[in-house]
C-alpha positions as CSV (number, residue, x, y, z in Angstrom):
1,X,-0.8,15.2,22.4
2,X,-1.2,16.4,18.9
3,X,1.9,14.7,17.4
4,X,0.8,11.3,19.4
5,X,-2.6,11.9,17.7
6,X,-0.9,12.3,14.0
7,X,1.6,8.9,14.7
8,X,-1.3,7.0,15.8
9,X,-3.1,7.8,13.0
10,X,-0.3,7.7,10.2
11,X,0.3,4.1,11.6
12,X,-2.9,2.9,11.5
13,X,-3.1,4.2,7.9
14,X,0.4,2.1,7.2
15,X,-0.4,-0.8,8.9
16,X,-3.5,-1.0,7.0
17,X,-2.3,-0.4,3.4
18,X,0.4,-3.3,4.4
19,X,-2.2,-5.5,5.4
20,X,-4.4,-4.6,2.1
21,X,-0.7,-5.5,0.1
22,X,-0.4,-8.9,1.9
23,X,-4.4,-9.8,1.1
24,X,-3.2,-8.8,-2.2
25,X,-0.5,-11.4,-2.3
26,X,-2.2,-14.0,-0.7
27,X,-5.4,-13.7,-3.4
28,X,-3.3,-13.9,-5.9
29,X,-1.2,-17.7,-4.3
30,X,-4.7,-18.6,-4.1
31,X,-6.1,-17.6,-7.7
32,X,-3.3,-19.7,-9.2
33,X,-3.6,-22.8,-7.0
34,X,-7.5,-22.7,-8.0
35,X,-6.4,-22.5,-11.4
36,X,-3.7,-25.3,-11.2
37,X,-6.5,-27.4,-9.7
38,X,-8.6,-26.5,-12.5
39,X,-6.7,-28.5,-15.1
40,X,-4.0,-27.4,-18.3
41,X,-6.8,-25.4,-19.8
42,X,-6.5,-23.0,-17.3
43,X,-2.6,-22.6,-18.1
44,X,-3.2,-19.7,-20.6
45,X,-4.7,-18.1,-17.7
46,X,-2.2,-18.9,-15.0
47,X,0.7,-17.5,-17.6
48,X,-1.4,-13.9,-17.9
49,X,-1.6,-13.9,-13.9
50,X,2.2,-13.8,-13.9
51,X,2.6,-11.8,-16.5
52,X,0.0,-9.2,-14.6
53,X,1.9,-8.9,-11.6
54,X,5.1,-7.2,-12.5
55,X,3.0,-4.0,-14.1
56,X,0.6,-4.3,-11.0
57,X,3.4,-3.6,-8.6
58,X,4.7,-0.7,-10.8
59,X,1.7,0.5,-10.8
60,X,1.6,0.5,-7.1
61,X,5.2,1.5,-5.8
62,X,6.5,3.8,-8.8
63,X,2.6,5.6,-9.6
64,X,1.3,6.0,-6.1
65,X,3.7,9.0,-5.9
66,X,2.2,10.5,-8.8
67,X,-1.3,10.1,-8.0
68,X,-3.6,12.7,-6.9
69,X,-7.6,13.0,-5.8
70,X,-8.2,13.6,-9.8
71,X,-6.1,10.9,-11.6
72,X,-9.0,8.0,-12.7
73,X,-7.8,4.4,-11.5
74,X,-6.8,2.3,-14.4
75,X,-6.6,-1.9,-14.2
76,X,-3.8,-3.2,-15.9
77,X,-4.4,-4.8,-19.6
78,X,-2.3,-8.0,-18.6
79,X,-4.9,-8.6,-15.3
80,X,-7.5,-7.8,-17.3
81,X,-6.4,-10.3,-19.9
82,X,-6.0,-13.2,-17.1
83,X,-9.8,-12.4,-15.9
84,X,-10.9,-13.0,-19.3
85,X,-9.4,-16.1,-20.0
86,X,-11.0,-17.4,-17.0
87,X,-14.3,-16.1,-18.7
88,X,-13.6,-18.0,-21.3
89,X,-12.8,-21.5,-20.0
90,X,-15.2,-24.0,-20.7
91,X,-16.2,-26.3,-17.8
92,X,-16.5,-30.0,-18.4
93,X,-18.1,-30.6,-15.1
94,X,-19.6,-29.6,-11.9
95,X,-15.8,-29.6,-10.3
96,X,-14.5,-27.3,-13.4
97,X,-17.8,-25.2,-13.0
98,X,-17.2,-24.9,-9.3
99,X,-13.7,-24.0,-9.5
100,X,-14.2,-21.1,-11.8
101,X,-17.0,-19.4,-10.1
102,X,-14.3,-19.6,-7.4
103,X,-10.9,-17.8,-9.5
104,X,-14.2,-15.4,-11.2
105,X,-14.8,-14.4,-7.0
106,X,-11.3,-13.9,-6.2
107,X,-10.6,-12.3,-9.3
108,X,-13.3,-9.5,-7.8
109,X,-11.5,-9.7,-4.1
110,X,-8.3,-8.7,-6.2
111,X,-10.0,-5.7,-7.3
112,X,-11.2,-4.5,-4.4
113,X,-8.5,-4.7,-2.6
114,X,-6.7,-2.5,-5.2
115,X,-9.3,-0.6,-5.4
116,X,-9.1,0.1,-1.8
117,X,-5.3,0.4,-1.9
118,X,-5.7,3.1,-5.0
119,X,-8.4,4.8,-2.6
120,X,-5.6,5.6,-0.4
121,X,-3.0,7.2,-2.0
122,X,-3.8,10.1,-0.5
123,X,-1.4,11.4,2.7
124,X,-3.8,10.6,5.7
125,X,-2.8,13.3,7.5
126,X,-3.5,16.5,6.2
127,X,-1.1,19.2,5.3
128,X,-2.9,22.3,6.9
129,X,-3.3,21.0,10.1
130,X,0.3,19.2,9.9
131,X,1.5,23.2,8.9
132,X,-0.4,24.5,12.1
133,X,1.1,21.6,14.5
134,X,4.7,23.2,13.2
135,X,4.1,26.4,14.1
136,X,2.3,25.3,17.1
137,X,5.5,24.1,18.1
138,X,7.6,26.6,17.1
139,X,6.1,28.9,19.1
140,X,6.1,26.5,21.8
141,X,10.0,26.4,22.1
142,X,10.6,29.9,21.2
143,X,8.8,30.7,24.4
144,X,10.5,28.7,26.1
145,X,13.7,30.8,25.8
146,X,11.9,34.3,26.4
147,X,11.1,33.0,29.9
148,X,14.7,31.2,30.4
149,X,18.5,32.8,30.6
150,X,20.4,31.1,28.3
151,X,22.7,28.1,29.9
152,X,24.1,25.3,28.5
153,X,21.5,23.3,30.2
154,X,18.5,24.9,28.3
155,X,20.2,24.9,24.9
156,X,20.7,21.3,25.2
157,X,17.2,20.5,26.6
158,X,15.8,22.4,23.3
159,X,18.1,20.5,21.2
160,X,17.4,17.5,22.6
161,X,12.9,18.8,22.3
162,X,13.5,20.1,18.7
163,X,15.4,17.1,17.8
164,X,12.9,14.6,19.2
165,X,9.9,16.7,17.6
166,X,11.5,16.8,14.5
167,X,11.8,13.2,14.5
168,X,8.1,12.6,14.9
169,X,7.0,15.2,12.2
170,X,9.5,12.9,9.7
171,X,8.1,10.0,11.1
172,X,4.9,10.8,10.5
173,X,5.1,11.9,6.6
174,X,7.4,8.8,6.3
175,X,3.9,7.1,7.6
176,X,1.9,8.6,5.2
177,X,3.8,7.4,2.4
178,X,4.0,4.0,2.5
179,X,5.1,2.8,-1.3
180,X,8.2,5.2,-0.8
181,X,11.0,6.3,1.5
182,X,12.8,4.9,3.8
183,X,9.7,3.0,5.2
184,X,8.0,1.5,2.5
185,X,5.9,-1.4,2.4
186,X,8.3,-4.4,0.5
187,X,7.5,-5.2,-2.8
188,X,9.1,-8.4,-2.8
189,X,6.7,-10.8,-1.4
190,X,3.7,-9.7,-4.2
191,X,6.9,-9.5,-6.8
192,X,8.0,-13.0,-6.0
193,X,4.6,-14.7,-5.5
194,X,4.4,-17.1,-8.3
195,X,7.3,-18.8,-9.7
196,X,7.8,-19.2,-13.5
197,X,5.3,-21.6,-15.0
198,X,6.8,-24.4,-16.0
199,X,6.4,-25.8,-19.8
């Protein structure tokens, strides 16, 4: 029951990290469409977005295995950049001035939902009690054989037991990893968001 507990709760954790990494994505279509709408003064701007988002998913995929509780977050310089040459655009009317109020908001939804995806880093299921569940079980099938004559029937059956609880255990720290291993959330999608701007 443990074990089920732990997968349920690894997945969840997954499941939302990838959906924080597709909101991620999606803000950042969005940003660029409500810059392209805004005109060629917003071009400057649209050229630091893209230039932002390869560091951003380094920082993601290749730091989250290196953060811990203690490491301070840090925005990159080149998002930071694009944010403020939205700052400085200079509306010529109400459309302009709508439009950037609008890239300024989901400038801030970018940040939160890094934020939040930064906030995460941590396994979600924690190691003591993962430690325990281990030697929970191991005790578990070690009884088994006191109580048992050896056969070939029970050595199978706690082959087949360890095997399958193993499998669970490595799926759920595979779960609680989700920017590396063989389960990873894709980079690809955020990577290959925006195409090149054109001249």
């Amino acid at each position: 029951m443990s074990s089920v507990w732990l997968i349920a709760s690894a997945k969840t954790s997954y499941d939302t990290q990838r959906s924080q990494v597709r909101e991620l994505t999606a803000n950042i279509i969005l940003l660029d469409r409500v810059l392209a709408e805004y005109g060629p003064e917003a071009n400057a701007a649209r050229d630091a977005l893209r230039r932002s988002i390869t560091p951003l998913v380094d920082q993601i995929w290749r730091g989250s295995s290196g953060v811990t509780a203690t490491t301070p977050f840090e925005p990159t310089a080149t998002i930071e950049e694009a944010f403020h040459k939205v700052q400085e655009l200079s509306p010529q009317n109400d459309n302009q001035r709508a439009l950037q109020a609008r890239a300024i908001q989901v400038f801030a939804d970018l940040a939160h939902t890094r934020l939040l995806l930064f906030a995460q880093t941590d396994n979600p299921i924690p190691k003591p009690f993962l430690v325990v569940l281990v030697f929970w079980l191991t005790i578990i099938f070690a009884s088994f054989s006191l109580f048992t004559r050896p056969n070939t029937t029970v050595v199978a059956a706690l082959i087949i037991f360890a095997l399958s609880t193993s499998g669970a255990i490595f799926l759920i720290l595979e779960l609680g990893q989700p920017f590396s291993g063989l389960m990873r959330i894709s980079s690809a999608p955020l990577r290959n968001a925006l195409a090149p701007l054109g001249p």
